[in-house]
PDB file of N, H, CA, C and O in Angstrom:
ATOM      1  N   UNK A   1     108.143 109.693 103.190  1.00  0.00           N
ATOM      2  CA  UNK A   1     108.063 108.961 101.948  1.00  0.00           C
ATOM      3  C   UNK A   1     107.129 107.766 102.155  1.00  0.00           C
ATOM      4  O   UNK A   1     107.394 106.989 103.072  1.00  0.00           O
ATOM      5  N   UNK A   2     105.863 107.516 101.241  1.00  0.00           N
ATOM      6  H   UNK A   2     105.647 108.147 100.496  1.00  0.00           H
ATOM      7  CA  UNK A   2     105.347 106.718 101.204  1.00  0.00           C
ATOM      8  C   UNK A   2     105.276 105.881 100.270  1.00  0.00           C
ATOM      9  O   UNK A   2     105.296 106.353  99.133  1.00  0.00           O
ATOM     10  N   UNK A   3     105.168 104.341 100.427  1.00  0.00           N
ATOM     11  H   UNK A   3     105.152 103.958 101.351  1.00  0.00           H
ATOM     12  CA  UNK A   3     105.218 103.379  99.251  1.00  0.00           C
ATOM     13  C   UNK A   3     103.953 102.725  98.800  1.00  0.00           C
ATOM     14  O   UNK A   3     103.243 102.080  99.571  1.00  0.00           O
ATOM     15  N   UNK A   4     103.702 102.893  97.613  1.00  0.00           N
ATOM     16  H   UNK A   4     104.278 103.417  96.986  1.00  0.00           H
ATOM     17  CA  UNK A   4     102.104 102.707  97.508  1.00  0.00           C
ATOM     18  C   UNK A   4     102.191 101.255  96.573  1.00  0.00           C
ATOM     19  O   UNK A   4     103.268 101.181  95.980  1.00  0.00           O
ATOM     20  N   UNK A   5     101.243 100.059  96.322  1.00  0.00           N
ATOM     21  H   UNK A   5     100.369 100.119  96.804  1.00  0.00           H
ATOM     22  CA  UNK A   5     101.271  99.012  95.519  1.00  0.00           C
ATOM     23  C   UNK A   5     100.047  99.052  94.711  1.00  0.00           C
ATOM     24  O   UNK A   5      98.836  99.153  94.911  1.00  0.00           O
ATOM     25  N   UNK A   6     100.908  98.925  93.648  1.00  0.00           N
ATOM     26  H   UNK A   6     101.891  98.843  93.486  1.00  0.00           H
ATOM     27  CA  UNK A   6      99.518  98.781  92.474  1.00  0.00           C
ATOM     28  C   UNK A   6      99.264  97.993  92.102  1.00  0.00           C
ATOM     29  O   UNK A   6     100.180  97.173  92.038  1.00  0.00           O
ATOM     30  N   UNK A   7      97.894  97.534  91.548  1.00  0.00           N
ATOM     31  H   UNK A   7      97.150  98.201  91.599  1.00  0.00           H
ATOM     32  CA  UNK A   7      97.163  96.404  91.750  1.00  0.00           C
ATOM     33  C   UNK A   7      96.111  96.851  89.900  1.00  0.00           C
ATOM     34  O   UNK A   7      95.518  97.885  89.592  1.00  0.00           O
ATOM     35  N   UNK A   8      96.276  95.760  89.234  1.00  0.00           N
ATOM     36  H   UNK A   8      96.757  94.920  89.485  1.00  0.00           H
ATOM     37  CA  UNK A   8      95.300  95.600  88.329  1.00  0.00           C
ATOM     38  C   UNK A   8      93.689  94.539  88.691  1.00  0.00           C
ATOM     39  O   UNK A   8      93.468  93.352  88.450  1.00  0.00           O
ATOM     40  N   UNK A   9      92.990  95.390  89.213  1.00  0.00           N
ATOM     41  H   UNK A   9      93.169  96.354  89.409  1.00  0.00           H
ATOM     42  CA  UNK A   9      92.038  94.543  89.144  1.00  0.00           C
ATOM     43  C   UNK A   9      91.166  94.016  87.785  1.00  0.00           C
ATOM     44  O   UNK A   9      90.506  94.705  87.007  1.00  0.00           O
ATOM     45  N   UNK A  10      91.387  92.608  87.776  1.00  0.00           N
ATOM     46  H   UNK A  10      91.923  92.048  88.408  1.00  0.00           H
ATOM     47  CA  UNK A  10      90.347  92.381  86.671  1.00  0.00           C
ATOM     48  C   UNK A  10      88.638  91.619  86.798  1.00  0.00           C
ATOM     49  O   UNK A  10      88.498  90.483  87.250  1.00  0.00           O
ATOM     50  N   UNK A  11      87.653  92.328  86.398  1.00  0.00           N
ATOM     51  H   UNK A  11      87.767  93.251  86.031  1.00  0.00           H
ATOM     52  CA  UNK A  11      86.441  92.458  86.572  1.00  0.00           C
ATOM     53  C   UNK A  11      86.113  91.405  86.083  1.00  0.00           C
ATOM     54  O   UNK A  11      85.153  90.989  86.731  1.00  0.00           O
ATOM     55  N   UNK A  12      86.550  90.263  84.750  1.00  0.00           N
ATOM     56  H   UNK A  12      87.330  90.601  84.224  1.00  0.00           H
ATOM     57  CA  UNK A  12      85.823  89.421  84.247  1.00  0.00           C
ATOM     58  C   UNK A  12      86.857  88.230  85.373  1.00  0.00           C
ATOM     59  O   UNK A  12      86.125  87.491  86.031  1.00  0.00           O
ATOM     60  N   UNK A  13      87.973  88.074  85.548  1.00  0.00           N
ATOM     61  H   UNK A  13      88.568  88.674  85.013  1.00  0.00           H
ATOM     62  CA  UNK A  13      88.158  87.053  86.906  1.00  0.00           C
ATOM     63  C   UNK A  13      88.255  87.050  87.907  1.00  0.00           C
ATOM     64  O   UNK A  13      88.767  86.119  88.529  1.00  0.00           O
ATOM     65  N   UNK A  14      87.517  88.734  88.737  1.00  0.00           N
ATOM     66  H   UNK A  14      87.101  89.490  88.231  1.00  0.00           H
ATOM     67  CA  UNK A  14      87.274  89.014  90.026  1.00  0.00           C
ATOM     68  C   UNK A  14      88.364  88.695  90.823  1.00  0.00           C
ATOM     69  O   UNK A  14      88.353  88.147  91.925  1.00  0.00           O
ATOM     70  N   UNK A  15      89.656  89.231  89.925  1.00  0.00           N
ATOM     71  H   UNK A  15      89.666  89.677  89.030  1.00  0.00           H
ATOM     72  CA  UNK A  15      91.449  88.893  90.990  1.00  0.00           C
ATOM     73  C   UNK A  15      92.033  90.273  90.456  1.00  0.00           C
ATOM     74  O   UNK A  15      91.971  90.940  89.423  1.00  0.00           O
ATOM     75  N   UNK A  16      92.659  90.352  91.762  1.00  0.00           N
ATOM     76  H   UNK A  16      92.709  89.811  92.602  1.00  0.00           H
ATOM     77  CA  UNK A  16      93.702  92.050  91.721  1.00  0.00           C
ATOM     78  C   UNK A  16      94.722  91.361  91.701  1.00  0.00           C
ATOM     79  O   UNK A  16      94.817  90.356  92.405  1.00  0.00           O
ATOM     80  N   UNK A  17      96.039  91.918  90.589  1.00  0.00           N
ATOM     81  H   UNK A  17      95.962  92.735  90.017  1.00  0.00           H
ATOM     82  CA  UNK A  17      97.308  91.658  90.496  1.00  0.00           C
ATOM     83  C   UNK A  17      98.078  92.467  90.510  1.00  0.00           C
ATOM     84  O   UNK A  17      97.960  93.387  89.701  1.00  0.00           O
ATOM     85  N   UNK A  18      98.810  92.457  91.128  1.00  0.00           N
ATOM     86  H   UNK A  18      98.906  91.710  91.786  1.00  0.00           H
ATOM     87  CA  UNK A  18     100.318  93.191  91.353  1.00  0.00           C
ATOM     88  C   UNK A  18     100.702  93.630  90.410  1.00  0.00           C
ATOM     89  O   UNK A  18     100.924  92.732  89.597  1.00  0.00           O
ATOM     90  N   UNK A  19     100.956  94.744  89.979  1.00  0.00           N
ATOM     91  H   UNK A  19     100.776  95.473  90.639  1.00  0.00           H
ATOM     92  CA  UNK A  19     101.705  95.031  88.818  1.00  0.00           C
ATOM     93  C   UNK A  19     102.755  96.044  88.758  1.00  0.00           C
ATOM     94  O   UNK A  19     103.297  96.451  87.730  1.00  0.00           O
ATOM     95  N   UNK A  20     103.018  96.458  90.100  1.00  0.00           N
ATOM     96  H   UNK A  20     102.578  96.127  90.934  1.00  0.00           H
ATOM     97  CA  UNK A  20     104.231  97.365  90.281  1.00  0.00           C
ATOM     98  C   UNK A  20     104.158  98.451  92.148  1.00  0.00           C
ATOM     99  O   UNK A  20     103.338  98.118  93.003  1.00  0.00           O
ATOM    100  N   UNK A  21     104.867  99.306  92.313  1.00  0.00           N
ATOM    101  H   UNK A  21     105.533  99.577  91.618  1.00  0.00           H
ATOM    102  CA  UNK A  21     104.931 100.115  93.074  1.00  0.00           C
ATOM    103  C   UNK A  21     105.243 101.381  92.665  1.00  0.00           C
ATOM    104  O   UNK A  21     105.926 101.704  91.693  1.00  0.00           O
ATOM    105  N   UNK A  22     104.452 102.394  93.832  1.00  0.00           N
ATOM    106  H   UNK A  22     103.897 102.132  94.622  1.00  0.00           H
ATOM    107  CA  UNK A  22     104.893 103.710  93.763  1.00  0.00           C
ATOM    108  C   UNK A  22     105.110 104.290  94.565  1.00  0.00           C
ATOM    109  O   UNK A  22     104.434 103.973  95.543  1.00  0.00           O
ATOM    110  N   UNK A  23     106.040 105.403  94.797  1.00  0.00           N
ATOM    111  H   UNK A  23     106.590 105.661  94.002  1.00  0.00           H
ATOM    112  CA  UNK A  23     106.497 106.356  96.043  1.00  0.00           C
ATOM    113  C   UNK A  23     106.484 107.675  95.654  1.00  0.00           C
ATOM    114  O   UNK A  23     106.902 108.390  94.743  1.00  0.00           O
ATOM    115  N   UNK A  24     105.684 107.753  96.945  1.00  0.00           N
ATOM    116  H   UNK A  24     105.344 107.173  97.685  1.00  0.00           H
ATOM    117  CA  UNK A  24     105.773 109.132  96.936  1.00  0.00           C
ATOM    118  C   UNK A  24     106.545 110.103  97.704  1.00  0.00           C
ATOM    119  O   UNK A  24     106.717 109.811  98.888  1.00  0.00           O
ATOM    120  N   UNK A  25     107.076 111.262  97.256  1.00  0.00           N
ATOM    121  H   UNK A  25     106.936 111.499  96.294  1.00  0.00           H
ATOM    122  CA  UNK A  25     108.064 111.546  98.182  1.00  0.00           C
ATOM    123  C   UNK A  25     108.020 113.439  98.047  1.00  0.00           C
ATOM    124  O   UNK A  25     108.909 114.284  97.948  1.00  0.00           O
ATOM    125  N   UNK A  26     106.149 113.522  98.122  1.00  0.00           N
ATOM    126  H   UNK A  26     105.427 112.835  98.203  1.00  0.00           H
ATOM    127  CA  UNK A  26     106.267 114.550  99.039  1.00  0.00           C
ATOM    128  C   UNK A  26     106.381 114.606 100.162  1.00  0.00           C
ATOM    129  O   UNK A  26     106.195 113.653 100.919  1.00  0.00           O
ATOM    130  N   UNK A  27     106.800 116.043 100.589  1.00  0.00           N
ATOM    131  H   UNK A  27     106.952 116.818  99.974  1.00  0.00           H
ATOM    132  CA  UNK A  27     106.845 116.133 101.994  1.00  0.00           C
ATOM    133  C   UNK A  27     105.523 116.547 102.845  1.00  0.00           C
ATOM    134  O   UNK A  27     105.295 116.133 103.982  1.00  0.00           O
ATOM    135  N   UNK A  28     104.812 117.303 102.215  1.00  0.00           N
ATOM    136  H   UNK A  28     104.997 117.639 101.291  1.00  0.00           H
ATOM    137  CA  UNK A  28     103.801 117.712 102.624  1.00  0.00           C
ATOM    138  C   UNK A  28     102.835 117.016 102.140  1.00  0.00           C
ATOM    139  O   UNK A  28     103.015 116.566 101.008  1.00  0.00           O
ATOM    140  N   UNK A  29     101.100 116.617 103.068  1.00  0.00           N
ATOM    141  H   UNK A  29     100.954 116.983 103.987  1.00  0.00           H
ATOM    142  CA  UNK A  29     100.167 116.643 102.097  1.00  0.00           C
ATOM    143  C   UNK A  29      99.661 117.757 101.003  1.00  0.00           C
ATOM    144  O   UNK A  29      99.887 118.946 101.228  1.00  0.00           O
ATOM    145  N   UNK A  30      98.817 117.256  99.546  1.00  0.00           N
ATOM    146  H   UNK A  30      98.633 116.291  99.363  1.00  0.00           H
ATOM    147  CA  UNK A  30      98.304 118.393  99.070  1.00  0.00           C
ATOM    148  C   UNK A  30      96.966 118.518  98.884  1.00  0.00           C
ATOM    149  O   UNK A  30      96.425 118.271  99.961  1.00  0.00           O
ATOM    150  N   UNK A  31      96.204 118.768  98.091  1.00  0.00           N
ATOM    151  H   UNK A  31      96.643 118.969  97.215  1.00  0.00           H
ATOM    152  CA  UNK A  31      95.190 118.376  98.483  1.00  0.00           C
ATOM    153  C   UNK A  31      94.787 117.435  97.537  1.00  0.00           C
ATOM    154  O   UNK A  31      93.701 116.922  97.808  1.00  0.00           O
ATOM    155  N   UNK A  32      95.190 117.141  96.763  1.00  0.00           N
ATOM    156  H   UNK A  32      96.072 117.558  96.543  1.00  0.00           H
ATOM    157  CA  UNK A  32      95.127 115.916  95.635  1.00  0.00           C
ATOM    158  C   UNK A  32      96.481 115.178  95.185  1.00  0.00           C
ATOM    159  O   UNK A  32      96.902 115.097  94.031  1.00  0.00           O
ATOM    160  N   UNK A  33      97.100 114.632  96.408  1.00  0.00           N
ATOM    161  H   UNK A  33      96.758 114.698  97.345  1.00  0.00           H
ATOM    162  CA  UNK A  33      98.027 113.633  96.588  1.00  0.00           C
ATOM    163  C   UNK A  33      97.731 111.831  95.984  1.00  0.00           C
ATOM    164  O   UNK A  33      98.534 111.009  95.543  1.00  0.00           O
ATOM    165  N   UNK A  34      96.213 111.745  96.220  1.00  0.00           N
ATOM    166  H   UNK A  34      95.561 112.413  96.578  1.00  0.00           H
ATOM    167  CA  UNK A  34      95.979 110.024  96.103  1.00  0.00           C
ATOM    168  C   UNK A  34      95.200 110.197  94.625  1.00  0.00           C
ATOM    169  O   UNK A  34      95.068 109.259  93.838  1.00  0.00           O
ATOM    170  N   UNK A  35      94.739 111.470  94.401  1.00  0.00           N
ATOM    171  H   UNK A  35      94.845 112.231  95.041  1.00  0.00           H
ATOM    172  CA  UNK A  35      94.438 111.610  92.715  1.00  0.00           C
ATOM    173  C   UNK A  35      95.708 111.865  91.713  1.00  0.00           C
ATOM    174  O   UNK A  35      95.817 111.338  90.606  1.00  0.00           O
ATOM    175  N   UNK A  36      96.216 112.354  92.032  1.00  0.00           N
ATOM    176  H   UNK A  36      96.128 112.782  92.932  1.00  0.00           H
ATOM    177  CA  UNK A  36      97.771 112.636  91.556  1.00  0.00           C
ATOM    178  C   UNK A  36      98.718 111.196  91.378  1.00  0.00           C
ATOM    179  O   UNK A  36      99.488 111.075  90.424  1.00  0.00           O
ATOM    180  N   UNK A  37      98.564 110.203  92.353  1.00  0.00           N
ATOM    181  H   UNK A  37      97.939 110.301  93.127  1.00  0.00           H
ATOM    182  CA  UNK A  37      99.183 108.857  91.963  1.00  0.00           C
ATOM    183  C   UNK A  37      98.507 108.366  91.486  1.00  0.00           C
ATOM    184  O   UNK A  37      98.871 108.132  90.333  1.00  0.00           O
ATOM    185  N   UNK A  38      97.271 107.883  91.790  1.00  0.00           N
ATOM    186  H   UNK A  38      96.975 108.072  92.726  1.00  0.00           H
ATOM    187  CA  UNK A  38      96.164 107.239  91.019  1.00  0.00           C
ATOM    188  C   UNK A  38      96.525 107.622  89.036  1.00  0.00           C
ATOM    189  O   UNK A  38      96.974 106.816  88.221  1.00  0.00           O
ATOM    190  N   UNK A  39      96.256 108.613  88.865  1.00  0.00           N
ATOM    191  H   UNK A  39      95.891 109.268  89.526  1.00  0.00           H
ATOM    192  CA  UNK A  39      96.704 109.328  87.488  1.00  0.00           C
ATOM    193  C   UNK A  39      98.086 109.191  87.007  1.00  0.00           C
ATOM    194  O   UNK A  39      98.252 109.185  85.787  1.00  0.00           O
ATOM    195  N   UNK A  40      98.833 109.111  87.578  1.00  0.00           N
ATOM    196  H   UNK A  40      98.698 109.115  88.569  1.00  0.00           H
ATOM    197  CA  UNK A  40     100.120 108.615  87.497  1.00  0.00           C
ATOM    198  C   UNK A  40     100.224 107.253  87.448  1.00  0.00           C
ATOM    199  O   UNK A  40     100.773 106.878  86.412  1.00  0.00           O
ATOM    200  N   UNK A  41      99.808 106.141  88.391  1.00  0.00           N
ATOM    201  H   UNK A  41      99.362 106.447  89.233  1.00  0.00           H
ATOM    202  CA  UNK A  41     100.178 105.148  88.195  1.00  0.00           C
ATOM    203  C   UNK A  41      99.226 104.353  86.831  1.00  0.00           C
ATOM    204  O   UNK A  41      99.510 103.352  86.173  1.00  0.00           O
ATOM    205  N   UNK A  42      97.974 105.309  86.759  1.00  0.00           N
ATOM    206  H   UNK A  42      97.743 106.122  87.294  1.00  0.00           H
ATOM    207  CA  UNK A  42      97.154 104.781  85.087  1.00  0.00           C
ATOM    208  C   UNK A  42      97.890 105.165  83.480  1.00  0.00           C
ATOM    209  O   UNK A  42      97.675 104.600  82.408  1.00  0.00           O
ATOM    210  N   UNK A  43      98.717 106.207  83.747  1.00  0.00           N
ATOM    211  H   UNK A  43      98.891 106.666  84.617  1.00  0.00           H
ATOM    212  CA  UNK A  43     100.069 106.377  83.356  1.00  0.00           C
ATOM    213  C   UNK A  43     100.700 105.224  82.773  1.00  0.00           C
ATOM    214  O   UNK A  43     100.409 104.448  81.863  1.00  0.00           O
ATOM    215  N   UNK A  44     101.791 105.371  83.698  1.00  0.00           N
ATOM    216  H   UNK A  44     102.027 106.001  84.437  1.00  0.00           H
ATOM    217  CA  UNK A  44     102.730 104.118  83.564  1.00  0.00           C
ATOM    218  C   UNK A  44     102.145 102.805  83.864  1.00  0.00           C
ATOM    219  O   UNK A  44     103.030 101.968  83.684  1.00  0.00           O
ATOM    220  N   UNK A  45     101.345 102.398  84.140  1.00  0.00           N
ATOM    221  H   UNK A  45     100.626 103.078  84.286  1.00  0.00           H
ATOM    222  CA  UNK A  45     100.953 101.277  83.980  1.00  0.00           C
ATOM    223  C   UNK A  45      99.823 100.849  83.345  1.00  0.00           C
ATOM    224  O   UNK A  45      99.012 100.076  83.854  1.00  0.00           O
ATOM    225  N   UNK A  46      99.749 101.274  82.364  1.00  0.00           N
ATOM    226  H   UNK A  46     100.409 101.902  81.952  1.00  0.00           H
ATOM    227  CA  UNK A  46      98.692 101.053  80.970  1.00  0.00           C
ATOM    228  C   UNK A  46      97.971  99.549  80.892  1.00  0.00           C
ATOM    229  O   UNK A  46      98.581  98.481  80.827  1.00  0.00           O
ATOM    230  N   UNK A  47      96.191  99.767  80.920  1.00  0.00           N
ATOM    231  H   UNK A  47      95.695 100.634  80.973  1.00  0.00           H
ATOM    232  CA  UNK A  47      96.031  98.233  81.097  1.00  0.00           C
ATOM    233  C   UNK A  47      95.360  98.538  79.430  1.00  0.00           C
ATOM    234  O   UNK A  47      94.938  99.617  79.012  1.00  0.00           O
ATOM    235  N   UNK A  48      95.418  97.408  78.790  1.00  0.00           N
ATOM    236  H   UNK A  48      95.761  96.532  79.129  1.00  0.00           H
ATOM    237  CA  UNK A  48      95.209  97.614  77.435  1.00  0.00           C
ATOM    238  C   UNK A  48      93.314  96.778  77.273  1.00  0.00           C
ATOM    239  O   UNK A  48      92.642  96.829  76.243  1.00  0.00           O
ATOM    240  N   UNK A  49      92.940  96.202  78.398  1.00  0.00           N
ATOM    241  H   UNK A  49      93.486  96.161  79.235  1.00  0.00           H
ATOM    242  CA  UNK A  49      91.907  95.592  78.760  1.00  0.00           C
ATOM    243  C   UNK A  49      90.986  96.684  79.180  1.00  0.00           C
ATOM    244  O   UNK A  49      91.251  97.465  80.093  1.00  0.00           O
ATOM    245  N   UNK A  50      89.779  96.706  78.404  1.00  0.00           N
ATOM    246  H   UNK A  50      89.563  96.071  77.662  1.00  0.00           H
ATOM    247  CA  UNK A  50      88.344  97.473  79.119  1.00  0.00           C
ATOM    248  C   UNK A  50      87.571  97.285  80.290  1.00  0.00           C
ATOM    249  O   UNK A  50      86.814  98.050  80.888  1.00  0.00           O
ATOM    250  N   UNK A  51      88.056  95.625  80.584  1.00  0.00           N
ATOM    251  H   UNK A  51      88.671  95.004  80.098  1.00  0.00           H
ATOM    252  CA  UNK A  51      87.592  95.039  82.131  1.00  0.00           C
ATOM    253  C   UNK A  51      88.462  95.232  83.020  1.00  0.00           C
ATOM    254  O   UNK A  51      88.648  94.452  83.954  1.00  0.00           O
ATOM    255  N   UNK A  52      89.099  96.302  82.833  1.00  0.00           N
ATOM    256  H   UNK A  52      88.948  96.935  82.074  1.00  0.00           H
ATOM    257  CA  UNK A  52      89.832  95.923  84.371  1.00  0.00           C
ATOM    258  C   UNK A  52      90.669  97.133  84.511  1.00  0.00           C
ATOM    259  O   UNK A  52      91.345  97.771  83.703  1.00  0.00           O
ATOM    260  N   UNK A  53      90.324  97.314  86.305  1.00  0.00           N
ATOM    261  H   UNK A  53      89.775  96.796  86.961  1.00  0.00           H
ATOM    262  CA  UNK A  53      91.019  99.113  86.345  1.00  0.00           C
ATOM    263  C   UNK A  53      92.474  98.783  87.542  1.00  0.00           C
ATOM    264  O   UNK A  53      93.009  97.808  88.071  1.00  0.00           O
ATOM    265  N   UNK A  54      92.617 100.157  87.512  1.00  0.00           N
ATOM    266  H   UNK A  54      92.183 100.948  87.082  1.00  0.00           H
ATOM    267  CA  UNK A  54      94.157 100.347  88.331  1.00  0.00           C
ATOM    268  C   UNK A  54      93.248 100.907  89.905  1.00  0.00           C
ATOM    269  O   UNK A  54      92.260 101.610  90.117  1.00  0.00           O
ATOM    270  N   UNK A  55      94.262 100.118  90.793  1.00  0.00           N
ATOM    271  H   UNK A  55      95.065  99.548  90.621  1.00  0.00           H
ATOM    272  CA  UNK A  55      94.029 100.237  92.623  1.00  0.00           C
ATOM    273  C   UNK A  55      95.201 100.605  92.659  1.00  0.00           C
ATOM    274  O   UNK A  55      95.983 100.432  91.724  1.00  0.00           O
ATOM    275  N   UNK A  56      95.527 101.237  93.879  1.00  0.00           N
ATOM    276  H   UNK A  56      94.891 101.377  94.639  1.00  0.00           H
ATOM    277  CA  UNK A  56      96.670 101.626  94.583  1.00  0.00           C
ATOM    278  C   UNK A  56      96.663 101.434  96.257  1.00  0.00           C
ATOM    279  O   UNK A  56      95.727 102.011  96.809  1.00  0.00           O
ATOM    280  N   UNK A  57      97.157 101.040  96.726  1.00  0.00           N
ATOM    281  H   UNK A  57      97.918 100.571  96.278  1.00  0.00           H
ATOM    282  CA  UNK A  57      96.915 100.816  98.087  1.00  0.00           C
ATOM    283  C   UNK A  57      98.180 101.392  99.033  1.00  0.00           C
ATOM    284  O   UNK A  57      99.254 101.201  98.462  1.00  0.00           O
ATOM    285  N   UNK A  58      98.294 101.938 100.116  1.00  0.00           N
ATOM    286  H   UNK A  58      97.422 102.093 100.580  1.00  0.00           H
ATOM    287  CA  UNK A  58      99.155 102.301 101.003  1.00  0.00           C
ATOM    288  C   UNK A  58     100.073 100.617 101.471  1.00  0.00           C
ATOM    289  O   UNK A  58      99.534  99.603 101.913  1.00  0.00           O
ATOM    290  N   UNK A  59     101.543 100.833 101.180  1.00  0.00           N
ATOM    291  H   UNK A  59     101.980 101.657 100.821  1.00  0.00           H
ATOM    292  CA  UNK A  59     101.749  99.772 102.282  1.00  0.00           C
ATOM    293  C   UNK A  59     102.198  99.382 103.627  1.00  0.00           C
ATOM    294  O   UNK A  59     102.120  98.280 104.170  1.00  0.00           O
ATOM    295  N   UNK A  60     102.609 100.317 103.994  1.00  0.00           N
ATOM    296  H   UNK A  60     102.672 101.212 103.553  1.00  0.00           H
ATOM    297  CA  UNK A  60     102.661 101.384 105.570  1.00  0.00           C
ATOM    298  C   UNK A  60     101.517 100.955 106.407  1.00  0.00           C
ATOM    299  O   UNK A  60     100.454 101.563 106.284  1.00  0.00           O
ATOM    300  N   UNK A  61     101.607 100.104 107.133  1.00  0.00           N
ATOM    301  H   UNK A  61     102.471  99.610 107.233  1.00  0.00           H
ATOM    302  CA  UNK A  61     100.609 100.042 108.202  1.00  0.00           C
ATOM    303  C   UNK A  61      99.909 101.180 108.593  1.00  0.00           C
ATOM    304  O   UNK A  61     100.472 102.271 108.504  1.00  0.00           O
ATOM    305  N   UNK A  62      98.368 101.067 109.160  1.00  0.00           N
ATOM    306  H   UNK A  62      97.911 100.181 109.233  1.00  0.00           H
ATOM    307  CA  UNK A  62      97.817 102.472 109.742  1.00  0.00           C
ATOM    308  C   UNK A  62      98.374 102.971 110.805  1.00  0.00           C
ATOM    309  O   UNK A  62      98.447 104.194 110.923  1.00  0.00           O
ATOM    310  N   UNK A  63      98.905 102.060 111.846  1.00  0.00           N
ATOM    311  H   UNK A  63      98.845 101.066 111.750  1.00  0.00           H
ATOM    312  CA  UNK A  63      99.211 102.417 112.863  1.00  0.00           C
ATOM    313  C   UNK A  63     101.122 102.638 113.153  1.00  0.00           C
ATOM    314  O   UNK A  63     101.784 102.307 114.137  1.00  0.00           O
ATOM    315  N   UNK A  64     101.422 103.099 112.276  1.00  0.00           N
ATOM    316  H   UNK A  64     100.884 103.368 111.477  1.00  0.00           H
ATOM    317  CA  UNK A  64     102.458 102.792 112.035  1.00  0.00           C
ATOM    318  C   UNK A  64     103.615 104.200 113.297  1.00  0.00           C
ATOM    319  O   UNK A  64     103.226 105.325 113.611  1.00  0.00           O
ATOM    320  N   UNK A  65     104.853 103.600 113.675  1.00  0.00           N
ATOM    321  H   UNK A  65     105.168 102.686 113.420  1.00  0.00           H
ATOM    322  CA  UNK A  65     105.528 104.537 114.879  1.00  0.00           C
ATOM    323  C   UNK A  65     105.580 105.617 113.945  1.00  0.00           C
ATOM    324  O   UNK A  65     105.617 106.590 114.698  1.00  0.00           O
ATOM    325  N   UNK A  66     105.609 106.109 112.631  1.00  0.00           N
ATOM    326  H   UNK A  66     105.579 105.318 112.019  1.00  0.00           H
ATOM    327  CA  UNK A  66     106.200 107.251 112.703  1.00  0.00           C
ATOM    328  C   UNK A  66     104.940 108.651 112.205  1.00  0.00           C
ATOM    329  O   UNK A  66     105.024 109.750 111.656  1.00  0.00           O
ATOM    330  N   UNK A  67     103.785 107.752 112.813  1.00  0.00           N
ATOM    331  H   UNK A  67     103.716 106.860 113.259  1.00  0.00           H
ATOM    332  CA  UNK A  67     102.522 108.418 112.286  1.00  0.00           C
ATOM    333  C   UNK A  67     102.011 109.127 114.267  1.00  0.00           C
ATOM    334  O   UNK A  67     101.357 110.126 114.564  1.00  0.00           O
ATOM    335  N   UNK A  68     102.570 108.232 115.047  1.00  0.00           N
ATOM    336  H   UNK A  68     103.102 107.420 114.806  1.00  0.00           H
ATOM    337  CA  UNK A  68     102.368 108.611 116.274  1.00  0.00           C
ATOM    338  C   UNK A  68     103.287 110.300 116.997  1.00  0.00           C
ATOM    339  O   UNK A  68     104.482 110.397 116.717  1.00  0.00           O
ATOM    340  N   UNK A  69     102.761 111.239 117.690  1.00  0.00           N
ATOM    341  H   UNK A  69     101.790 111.161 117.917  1.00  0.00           H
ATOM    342  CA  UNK A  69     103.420 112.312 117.737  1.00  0.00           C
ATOM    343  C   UNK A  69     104.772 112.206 118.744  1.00  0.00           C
ATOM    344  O   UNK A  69     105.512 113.179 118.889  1.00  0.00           O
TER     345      UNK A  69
END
């Protein structure tokens, strides 16, 4: 299970804001896992502004113990 943070960036005051989280809780990769939230989180989190789009970021460290074999 991964926890992803979404972020409204806005283009006319060059600041990303927090605007929620998402998890994912496949088990497997697919092959359009980070397009699949991306689309989802533009979804539910509707920016009603033309300047400014939806980020998603991993919050799971890269190096994280349970990524090691």
């Amino acid at each position: 299970m991964k926890i992803y943070t979404v972020y409204r960036f806005d283009y006319t005051r060059q600041v990303r804001e927090p605007v929620g989280k998402l998890i994912e809780r496949r088990r497997k990769e697919r092959r359009n896992n980070i397009d699949d939230l991306l689309r989802l989180a533009q979804k539910i989190f509707i920016t009603s502004s033309l300047d400014s789009h939806i980020v998603i970021t991993s919050d799971r460290p890269a190096d994280s113990a349970s990524d090691k074999p």
